[in-house]
C-alpha positions, 0 to 999 in steps of 0.5 A, a space after each residue: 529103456 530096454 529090458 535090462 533096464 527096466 528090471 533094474 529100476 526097481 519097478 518090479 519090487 514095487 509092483 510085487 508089493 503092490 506099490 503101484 497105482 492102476 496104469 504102472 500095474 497095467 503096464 508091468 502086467 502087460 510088459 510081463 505077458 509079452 516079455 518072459 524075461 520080466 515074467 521070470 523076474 517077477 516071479 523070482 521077486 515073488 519067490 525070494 520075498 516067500 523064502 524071506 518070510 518062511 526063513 526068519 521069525 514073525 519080528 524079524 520077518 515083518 522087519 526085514 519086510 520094511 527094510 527090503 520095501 524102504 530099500 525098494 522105495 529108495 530106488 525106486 525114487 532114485 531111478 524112475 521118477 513118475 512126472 505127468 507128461 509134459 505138453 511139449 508140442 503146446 510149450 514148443 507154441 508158445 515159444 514159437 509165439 513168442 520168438 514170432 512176436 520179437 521177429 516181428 517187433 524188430 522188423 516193425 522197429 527195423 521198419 521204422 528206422 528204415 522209413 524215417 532213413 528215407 525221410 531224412 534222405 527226401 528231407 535232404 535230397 529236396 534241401 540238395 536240388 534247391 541249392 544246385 537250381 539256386 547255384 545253376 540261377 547264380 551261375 546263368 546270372 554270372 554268366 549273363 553278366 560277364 556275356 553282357 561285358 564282354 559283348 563288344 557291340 554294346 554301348 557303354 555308358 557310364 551314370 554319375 551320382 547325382 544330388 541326393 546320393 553324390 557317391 552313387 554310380 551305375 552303368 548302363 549296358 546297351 546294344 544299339 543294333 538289338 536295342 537290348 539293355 542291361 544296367 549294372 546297379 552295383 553302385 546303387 544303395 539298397 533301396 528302402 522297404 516299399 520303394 524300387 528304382 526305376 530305369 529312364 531313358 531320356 530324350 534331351 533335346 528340345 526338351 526332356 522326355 524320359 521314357 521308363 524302360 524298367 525296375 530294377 526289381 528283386 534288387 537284394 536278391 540278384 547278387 550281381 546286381 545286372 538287370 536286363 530292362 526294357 528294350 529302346 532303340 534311341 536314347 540321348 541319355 540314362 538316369 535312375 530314379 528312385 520310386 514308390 513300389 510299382 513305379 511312376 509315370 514320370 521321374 520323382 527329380 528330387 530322386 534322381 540317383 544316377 544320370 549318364 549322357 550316351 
């Protein structure tokens, strides 16, 4: 505060009364040295407080005393107001603590969210490229099965259901010149747990001799129920019998599902 100020804040009555402790005294002694206009006020306090004592009787004098020190008092406490000094710079830590802590805590909460964003990212984009590869398979399976049709140089031939499954059919796809073969099995029932067909191509004359060219393995999981088998190169007929899982040496007759003469 300035000099005015500071001679209105009543700090001076207080001190000519010796209502101060040790440091206030030091401080107004100090500020009196190097400040006339507060020396001034001093002793103009000093003198007035004698004029007053001089100018009224003892009862009066000592009354008046009290009044004039309440007075002081009174704005004293109104205007300074003696607080230990505050550690701003240890509360200004703390704070800065604390505001560190929360920043700290949302980013470690922000983390989190963020890494479990990418988890549920990973989870989704591996679930995304195991559907496309299983559409680009269902996709060359389709088509394998439509090249396979179309192909003019194949030989088509037709197996009728035979005894133990009359409404049975298949169809036999086969390129004499590259002796590929393709069965298109759609016709079939689906085979019992622990049991596969098995893929024949028969020589008829002068006796029967079947040749296994392949199973028709995976059967649920190949939608377009076209498999390629085992090339030949001469077959006077096609049959598909059914058999234990692995396959057989020779045909289990008694499961013959479908035979077709080329």
């Amino acid at each position: 505060m300035d000099t005015k100020e500071y001679v209105e804040s009543g700090i001076l009555e207080l001190y000519v009364y010796g209502l101060l402790n040790e440091t206030e005294n030091i401080e107004v002694s100090t500020k009196a040295k190097n400040n006339p206009e507060i020396n001034d006020e001093i002793t103009a306090i000093e003198k007035a407080i004698v004029a007053l004592s001089s100018s009224f009787s003892p009862f009066h004098s000592v009354a008046n005393f009290e009044k004039i020190k309440a007075k002081l008092e009174l704005k004293h406490s109104s205007v300074i107001q003696m607080k230990p000094a505050t550690n701003w710079s240890q509360y200004m830590g703390w704070a800065a603590a604390i505001v560190l802590m929360l920043g700290v805590g949302y980013q470690y909460q922000k983390l989190g969210e963020n890494n479990n964003q990418v988890v549920s990212i990973g989870i989704e984009k591996e679930k995304l490229t195991k559907e496309l590869d299983l559409l680009e398979q269902k996709n060359k399976g389709v088509e394998t099965s439509l090249a396979v049709v179309r192909d003019v140089k194949n030989t088509v031939v037709s197996l009728s259901g035979q005894t133990v499954d009359p409404k049975s059919f298949a169809k036999v796809y086969w390129n004499k010149e590259t002796k590929v073969v393709y069965v298109d099995a759609a016709g079939l029932p689906k085979p019992p747990k622990g049991m596969v067909y098995q893929v024949w191509a028969l020589k008829l004359s002068p006796k029967l001799v079947p040749t296994s060219i392949g199973l028709l393995e995976n059967f649920d999981s190949n939608d377009q129920k076209i498999f390629a088998v085992k090339d030949t190169g001469y077959a006077e007929a096609f049959g598909i019998t059914l058999e234990p899982a692995g396959g057989s040496l020779s045909p289990t007759m008694e499961q013959l599902y479908t035979l077709g003469k080329v």
